[in-house]
C-alpha positions, 0 to 999 in steps of 0.5 A: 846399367840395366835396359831393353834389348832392341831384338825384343821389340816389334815395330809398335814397340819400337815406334813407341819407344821413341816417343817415350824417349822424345818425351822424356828427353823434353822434361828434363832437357835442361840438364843434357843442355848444361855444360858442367863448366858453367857449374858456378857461373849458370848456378847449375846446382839449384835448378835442381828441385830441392828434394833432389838437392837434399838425396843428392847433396853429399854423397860420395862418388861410389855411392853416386856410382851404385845409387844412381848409376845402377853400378855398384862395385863387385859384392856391394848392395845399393843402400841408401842414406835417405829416402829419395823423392820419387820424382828422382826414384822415377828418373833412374827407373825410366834412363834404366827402363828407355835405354838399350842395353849395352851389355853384351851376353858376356861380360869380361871378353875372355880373349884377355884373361890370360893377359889383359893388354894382348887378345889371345884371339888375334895372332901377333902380326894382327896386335901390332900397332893396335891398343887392346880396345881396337883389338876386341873391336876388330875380332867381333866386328871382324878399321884401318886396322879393319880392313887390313884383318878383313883382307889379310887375315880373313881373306876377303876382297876389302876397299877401305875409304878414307878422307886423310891423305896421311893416314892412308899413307901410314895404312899402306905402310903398315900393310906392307909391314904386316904382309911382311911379317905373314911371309915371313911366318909362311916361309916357316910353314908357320900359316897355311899357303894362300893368297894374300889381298891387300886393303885397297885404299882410297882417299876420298870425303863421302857426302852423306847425301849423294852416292859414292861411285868409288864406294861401289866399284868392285875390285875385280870383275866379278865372274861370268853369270856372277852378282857384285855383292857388297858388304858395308862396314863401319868401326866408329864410323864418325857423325855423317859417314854411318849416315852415308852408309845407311843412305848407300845401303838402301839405294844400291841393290849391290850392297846385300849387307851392312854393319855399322858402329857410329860415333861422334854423334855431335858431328852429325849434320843438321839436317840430313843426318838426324832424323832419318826416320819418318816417325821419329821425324814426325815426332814433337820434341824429336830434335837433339841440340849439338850438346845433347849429341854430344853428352852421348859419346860420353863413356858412362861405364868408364865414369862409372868406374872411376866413381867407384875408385874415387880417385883424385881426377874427379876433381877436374871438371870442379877445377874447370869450372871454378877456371871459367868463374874467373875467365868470366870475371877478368874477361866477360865475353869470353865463354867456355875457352877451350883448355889445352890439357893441364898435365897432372890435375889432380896434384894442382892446388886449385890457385895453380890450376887457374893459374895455368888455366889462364895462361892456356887461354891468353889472360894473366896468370898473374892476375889477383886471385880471390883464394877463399872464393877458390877454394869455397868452390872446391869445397862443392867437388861432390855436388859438381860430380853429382850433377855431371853423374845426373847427366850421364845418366841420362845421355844413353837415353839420347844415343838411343833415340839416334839409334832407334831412328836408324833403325827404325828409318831401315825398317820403313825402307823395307829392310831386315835390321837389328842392333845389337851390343857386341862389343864389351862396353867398359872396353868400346862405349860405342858397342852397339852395332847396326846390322842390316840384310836385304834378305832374312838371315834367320839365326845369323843375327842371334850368332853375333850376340854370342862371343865365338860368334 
């Protein structure tokens, strides 16, 4: 998907941009406020203007996929069946015009050309344990997988905080296992000799709000005439906590730097942790409900390209949404259940599907089924994929907003910060990393963006 890169953009602009956003996420909010599963019971298909229903009404998921998404599969053109209203021409362009890029300056990570599942930039003992997505993540950005390539890999005095007793103690097991195996590769002259340094791990919630001392405290005193310098990071450092390290950035001379992956926008406090900003704040319209927060975590490029495969998944949110109509109808105070995962979707017959349905939420799966009704709602598949499509296409426009804030929040703190795509989106689709100095760094910003960088 096209976009602006934020390094392009002086402050007016970026000040600009945001009001841009607040008002275009104003207009068409009734749609990132919609849940895909009230399709049949809030009749989502017709509040969209007729015009759009016509464009959009038997389209074809890839079609969705290069006509509205802007992603056409590899060698195809964008051709459309109809002309398109403008009003939904304008829509694309303007998602397409707001939003920051999320592609990177190279496009398949070349550390997985040889093999797809191993990065050929990281060494056997540093893959272990970690998915190939981790992996990429943990090279460029250089979690606790993080902090234990930071401290036994690049060398570095490392303090990984984390809230959960258990997985601290699984991170400290598999320090040990990977210290192991790097002595065991320097007793074969393997790696060079040096000292290792494990992560120093501490269990402990951090309030967005208030400093941690713990954060803070170094790991050895530092030497005699010396400074604590401080790097903050974070890799999808979920809802409050990137919060909390903006907030421990600005407020401790200690910390000098800071780069910062977020996610998990929907558990951000309200308020405190969005907006940060005084402009944004200042803004009508600036507020993002919990659905919309939430709309942008999705993975528009993965979705994307499941459209263009076209395969028989796509039919899961039709299915879920046909399950609500007869939730609803068995049992009208029951709204939007949650649905532990039904294995193998898309080999169900829609009958067996609700049937199931019901049973994870506590109805008869016995109850009548109303079998014509059923399948006339599967027949609308395509019209459900459409609107959630619409939706995604609009959901960047959101997680930028939240990211603009926070870089805007550091400028109006007097800091040098910039945000950029490092990470291969189709891989993490929360590749926009928040990097901030409290002193020019010149060209070190423009390094990141290259992939040896």
């Amino acid at each position: 998907m096209p976009g602006v890169s934020a390094r392009s953009l002086s402050l007016e602009e970026r000040r600009q941009l945001a009001v841009n956003l607040t008002r275009v996420l104003a207009l068409y909010r009734s749609i990132l406020d919609a849940y895909i599963i009230e399709f049949f019971t809030d009749n989502l298909w017709d509040t969209l203007p007729c015009s759009w229903q016509k464009a959009l009404d038997g389209l074809e998921p890839p079609e969705l996929a290069s006509q509205l998404l802007g992603m056409p599969g590899e060698g195809e053109e964008v051709r459309y069946r109809s002309v398109w209203p403008l009003t939904l021409l304008a829509l694309k362009s303007t998602a397409y015009a707001l939003t920051f890029t999320r592609m990177p300056s190279f496009q398949t990570p070349s550390e997985f050309l040889e093999n797809p599942s191993q990065s050929s930039r990281l060494t056997a003992p540093f893959r272990k344990h970690v998915r190939p997505k981790k992996q990429h993540e943990i090279r460029r950005l250089g979690e606790g997988h993080l902090s234990r390539f930071m401290s036994l890999g690049l060398g570095l005095m490392v303090k990984s905080i984390e809230g959960d007793q258990r997985l601290v103690e699984r991170a400290q097991r598999l320090d040990q296992e990977l210290l192991q195996a790097l002595e065991k590769k320097r007793s074969l002259q393997v790696v060079p000799r040096g000292p290792y340094h494990c992560p120093h791990h501490v269990v402990r919630w951090v309030d967005p709000t208030a400093l941690c001392e713990e954060l803070l405290l170094p790991l050895e005193e530092p030497q005699q005439g010396g400074d604590t310098r401080l790097l903050l990071t974070g890799l999808h450092a979920c809802g409050d906590l990137s919060v909390a390290l903006l907030r421990h950035f600005c407020c401790c001379p200690e910390v000098a730097a800071l780069a910062s992956v977020g996610c998990c926008y929907m558990k951000l406090s309200e308020p405190g942790g969005y907006p940060l900003s005084q402009w944004v704040a200042g803004l009508p319209g600036f507020e993002l409900p919990y659905r919309l927060r939430e709309g942008a975590c999705h993975a528009l490029e993965d979705y994307a390209e499941r459209l263009q495969k076209a395969g028989p998944g796509l039919r899961t949110h039709c299915y879920r949404a046909t399950l609500e109509t007869v939730i609803r109808h068995a049992c009208p105070e029951l709204r939007r259940p949650g649905v532990q995962g039904i294995p193998r979707v898309h080999e169900l017959k829609i009958e067996e599907y609700v049937q199931q349905g019901l049973q994870r939420v506590g109805l008869d799966p016995q109850l009548p089924l109303n079998l014509a009704a059923l399948q006339a709602y599967q027949a609308q598949e395509n019209r459900v994929v459409a609107f959630f499509s619409l939706a995604l296409l609009l959901a960047p426009l959101v997680e930028t907003l939240i990211l603009l804030d926070r870089l805007l929040y550091l400028q109006e703190q007097g800091f040098h910060a910039e945000l950029l795509p490092i990470f291969s989106p189709e891989l993490s689709p929360r590749n926009l990393v928040l990097v901030a100095t409290k002193m020019p760094l010149g060209q070190a910003f423009s390094t990141l963006e290259t992939e040896d960088g």
